[in-house]
C-alpha positions, -999 to +999 in steps of 0.1 A: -511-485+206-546-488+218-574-510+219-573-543+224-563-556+179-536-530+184-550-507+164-533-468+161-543-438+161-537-417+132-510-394+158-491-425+164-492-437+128-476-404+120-452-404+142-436-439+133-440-432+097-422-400+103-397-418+126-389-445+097-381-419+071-359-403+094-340-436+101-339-444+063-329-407+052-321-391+083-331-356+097-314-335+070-339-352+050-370-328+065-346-297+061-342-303+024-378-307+018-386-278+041-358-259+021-376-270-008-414-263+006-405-229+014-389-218-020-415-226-037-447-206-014-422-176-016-421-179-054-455-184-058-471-163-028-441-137-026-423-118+006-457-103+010-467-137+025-445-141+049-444-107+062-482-112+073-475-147+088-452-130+109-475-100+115-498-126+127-474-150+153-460-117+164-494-102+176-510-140+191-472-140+208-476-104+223-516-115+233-504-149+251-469-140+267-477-098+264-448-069+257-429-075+284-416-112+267-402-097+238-383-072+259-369-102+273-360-126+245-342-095+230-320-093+260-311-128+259-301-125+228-277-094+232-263-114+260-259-141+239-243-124+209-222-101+232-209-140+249-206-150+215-184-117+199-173-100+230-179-069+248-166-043+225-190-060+198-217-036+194-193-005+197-175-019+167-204-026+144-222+014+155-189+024+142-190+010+110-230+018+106-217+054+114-189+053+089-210+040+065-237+064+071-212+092+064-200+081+032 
């Protein structure tokens, strides 16, 4: 709080407001009205929307953190999916895509 009457400031008003809806509907509360929130942008502003928001983070991403970031998240995440599914994981699933391919 600040100043002397113990007044807030409209940050820390928020955050105890969000804090007592969390503690009277808990945190799967936010993901059902996120769920909900972003339903209804997709119905009403389509894939087309989201597609450019991602554009957009993509490219202020690559201008804070440049190239070499992605390059580098990517690889954490094949190491994390080839922890999660084994070695022999991305052999099996170029198989199928091959297989697949052929038919």
């Amino acid at each position: 709080m600040s100043g002397e009457r113990g007044e807030m400031t409209v940050r820390q008003a928020g955050k105890k407001g969000g804090e007592t809806v969390k503690a009277r509907y808990g945190s799967e509360h936010y993901v059902r009205i996120g769920k909900k929130g972003g339903e209804t942008v997709a119905r009403e502003r389509g894939p087309e929307f989201f597609a450019e928001i991602g554009r957009k983070g993509g490219r202020t991403v690559r201008e804070r953190r440049g190239p070499e970031f992605f390059a580098e998240i990517g690889r954490k995440g094949g190491e994390a999916v080839k922890a999660k599914h084994g070695p022999e994981y991305y052999s099996r699933i170029r198989r199928k895509a091959t297989r697949a391919e052929a038919q």
